[in-house]
C-alpha positions in Angstrom: 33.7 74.1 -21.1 36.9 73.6 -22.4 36.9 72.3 -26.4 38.9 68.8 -27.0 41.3 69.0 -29.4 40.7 65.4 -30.1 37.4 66.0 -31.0 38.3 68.8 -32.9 40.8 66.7 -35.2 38.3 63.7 -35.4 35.8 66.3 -37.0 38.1 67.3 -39.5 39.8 64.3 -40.4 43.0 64.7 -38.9 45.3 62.5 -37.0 45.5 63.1 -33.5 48.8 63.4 -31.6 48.8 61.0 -28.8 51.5 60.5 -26.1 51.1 58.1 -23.0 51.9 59.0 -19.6 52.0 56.6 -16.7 54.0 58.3 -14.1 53.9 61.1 -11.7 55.3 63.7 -14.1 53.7 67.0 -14.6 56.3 68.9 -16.7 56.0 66.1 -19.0 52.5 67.3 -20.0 53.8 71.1 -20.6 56.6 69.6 -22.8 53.8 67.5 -24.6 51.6 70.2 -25.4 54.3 72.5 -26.4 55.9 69.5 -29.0 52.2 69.8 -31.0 50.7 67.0 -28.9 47.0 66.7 -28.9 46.3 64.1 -26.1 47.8 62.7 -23.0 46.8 58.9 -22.6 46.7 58.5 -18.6 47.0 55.1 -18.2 46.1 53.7 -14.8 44.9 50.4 -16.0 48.7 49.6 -15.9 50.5 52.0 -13.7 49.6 52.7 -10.0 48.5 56.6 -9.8 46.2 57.5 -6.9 43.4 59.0 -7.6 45.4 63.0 -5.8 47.9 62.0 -8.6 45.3 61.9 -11.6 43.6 64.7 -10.9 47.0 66.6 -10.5 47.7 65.6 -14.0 44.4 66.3 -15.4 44.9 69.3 -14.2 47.7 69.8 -15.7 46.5 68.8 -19.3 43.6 71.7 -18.5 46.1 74.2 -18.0 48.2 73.4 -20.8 45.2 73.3 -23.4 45.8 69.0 -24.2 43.6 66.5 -23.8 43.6 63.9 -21.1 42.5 60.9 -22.0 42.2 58.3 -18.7 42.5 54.6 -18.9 41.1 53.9 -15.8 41.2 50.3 -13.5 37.8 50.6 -12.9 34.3 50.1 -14.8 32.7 51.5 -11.7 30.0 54.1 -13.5 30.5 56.8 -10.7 34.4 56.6 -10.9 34.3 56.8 -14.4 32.4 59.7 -14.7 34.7 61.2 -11.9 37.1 61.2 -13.9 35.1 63.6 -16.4 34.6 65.8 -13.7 37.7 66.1 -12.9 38.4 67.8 -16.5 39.4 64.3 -18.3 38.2 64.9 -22.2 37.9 61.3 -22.4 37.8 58.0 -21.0 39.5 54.8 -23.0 38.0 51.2 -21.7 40.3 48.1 -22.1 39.2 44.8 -22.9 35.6 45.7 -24.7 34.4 42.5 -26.5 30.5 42.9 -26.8 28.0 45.7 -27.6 26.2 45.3 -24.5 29.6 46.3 -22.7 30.4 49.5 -25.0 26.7 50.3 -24.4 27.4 50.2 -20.3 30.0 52.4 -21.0 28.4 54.9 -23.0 25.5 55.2 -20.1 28.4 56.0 -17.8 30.2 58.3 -19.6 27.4 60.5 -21.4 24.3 62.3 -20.5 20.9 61.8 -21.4 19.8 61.2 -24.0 23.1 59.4 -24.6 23.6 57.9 -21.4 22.9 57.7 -17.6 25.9 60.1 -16.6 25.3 61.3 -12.9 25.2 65.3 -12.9 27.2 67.4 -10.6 28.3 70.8 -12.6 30.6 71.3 -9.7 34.0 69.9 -10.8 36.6 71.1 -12.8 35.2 70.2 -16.2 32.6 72.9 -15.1 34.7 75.0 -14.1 33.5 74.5 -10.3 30.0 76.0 -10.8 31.7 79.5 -10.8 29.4 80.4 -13.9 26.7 78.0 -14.3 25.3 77.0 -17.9 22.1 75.3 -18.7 24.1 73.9 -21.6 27.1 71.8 -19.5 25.2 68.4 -20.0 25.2 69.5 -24.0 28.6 70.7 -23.8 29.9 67.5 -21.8 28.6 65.6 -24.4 30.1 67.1 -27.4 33.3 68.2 -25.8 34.2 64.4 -24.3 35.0 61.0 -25.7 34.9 57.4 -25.0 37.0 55.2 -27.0 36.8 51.6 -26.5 39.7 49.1 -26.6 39.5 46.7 -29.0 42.1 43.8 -27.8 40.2 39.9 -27.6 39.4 37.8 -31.3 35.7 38.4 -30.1 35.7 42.1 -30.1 37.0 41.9 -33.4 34.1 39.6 -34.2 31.6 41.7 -33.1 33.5 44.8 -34.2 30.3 46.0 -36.4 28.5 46.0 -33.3 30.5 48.2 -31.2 31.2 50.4 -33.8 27.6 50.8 -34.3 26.8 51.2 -30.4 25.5 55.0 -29.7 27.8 57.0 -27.3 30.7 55.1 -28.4 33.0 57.7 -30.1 36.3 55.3 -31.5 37.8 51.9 -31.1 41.8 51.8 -30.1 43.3 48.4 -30.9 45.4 46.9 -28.2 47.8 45.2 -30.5 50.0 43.4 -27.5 46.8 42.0 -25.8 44.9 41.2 -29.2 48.0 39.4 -30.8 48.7 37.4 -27.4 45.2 35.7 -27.8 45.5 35.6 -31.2 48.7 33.4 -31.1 47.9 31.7 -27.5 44.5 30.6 -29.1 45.6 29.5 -32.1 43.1 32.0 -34.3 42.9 31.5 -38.0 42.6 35.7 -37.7 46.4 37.2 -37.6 46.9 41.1 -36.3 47.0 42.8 -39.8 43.3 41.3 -40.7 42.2 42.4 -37.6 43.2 46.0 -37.8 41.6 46.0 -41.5 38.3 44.8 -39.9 38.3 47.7 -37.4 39.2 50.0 -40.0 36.4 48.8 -42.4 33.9 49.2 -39.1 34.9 52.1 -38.2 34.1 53.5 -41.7 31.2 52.3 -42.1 30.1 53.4 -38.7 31.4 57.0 -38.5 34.0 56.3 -36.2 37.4 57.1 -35.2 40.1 54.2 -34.7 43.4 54.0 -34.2 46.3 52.1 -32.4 49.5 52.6 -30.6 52.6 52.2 -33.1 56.5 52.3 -31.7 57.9 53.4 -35.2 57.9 56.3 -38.1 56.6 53.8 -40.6 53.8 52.3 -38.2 52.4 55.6 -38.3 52.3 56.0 -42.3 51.0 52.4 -42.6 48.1 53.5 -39.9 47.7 56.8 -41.5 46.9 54.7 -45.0 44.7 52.7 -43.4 42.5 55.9 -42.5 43.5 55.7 -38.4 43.5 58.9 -36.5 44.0 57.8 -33.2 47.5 57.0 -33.4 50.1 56.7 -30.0 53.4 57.5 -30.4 55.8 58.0 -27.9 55.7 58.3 -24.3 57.3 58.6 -21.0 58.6 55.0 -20.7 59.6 55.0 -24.0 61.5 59.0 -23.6 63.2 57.6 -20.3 64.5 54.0 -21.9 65.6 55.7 -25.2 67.3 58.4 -24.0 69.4 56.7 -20.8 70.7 53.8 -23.7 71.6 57.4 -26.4 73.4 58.7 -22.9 74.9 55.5 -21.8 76.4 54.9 -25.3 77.5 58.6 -25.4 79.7 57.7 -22.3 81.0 54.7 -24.3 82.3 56.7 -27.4 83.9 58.9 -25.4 86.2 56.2 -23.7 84.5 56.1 -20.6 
């Protein structure tokens, strides 16, 4: 099975590379890996891939030795785990407020004695059976992730809780969604005491964390705070930044 990079970083305290992806763009993932990217976040929770399209892109990620990490728009166990199967190193669930929810995660993402996982050995994450190993449930579990979103003022109050749930390998905050209920719900908690709580949970619970950040110094702030699942940059972002650098281009030239 092929060895997560992610997992590789988070065991020796490193910051992970992250880059999101939400379009149909497989040479954006061969740029990625070749920039010193550790992960591709998939998101489908957002964007509208098909299910051809994923796997293309997984597939992708597998060839170019980074990490695809799927947020999926589903919490259907079997589709979940498909996605594992389909050589994703890692699932990331939005919108995870309890325990009990992390822990329904964990069962569909790991195998026993972890979780509930369904076993197969026949996708790509197995590399389709062509050499069968006793060890793939062992492997699958070591060499894949599930990192729960942390993005309601009840997740962060029961942050101890998911941090401490078994199969349940780091907590990504979801500043946009966390900071709308914040503000909409008047919460005495603001976004900055929020991301210390995680940070102090996650330490205390020997996990990763982390959280996406749009600037240079939003990365040295996380970084301080002990992240290592830090997003920056993506191909929104790429597309937006570089057609306004092009566009004003045109304008100092007099065009």
């Amino acid at each position: 099975m092929r060895r997560s990079r992610t997992l590789a970083k988070l065991r020796a305290g490193e910051p992970v590379r992250i880059c999101s992806l939400g379009h149909f763009f497989p040479a954006f993932i061969r740029h990625a890996a070749h920039c010193g990217y550790d992960c591709i976040w998939l998101d489908m929770e957002h964007r509208a891939l098909s299910d051809q399209q994923a796997q293309t892109l997984i597939a992708y990620c597998c060839m170019s030795d980074i990490d695809c990490m799927v947020r999926p728009p589903t919490l259907e166990k079997t589709r979940l785990y498909r996605y594992l199967e389909d050589g994703a190193t890692g699932l990331m669930i939005p919108h995870v407020s309890t325990a009990e929810k992390a822990a329904m995660l964990a069962d569909a993402a790991k195998f026993p004695p972890l979780g509930d996982r369904g076993l197969d050995a026949a996708g790509l994450d197995a590399d389709y059976y062509v050499d069968p190993s006793e060890a793939y449930t062992d492997e699958a579990n070591r060499e894949t992730f599930l990192i729960v979103q942390i993005e309601t003022p009840l997740a962060v109050e029961n942050i101890e809780a998911i941090a401490g749930t078994p199969g349940v390998d780091g907590m990504f905050v979801g500043p946009a969604d966390l900071g709308l209920r914040l503000n909409r719900l008047k919460s005495r908690l603001c976004l900055d005491e929020a991301l210390r709580r995680v940070a102090q949970a996650a330490a205390r619970g020997g996990k990763a964390w982390g959280c996406p950040t749009p600037t240079v110094e939003g990365i040295r702030s996380l970084r301080a705070m002990g992240a290592q699942l830090i997003a920056y940059g993506g191909d929104f972002p790429a597309m937006a930044q570089s057609l306004e650098g092009w566009s004003r281009d045109w304008d100092s030239a007099g065009s």
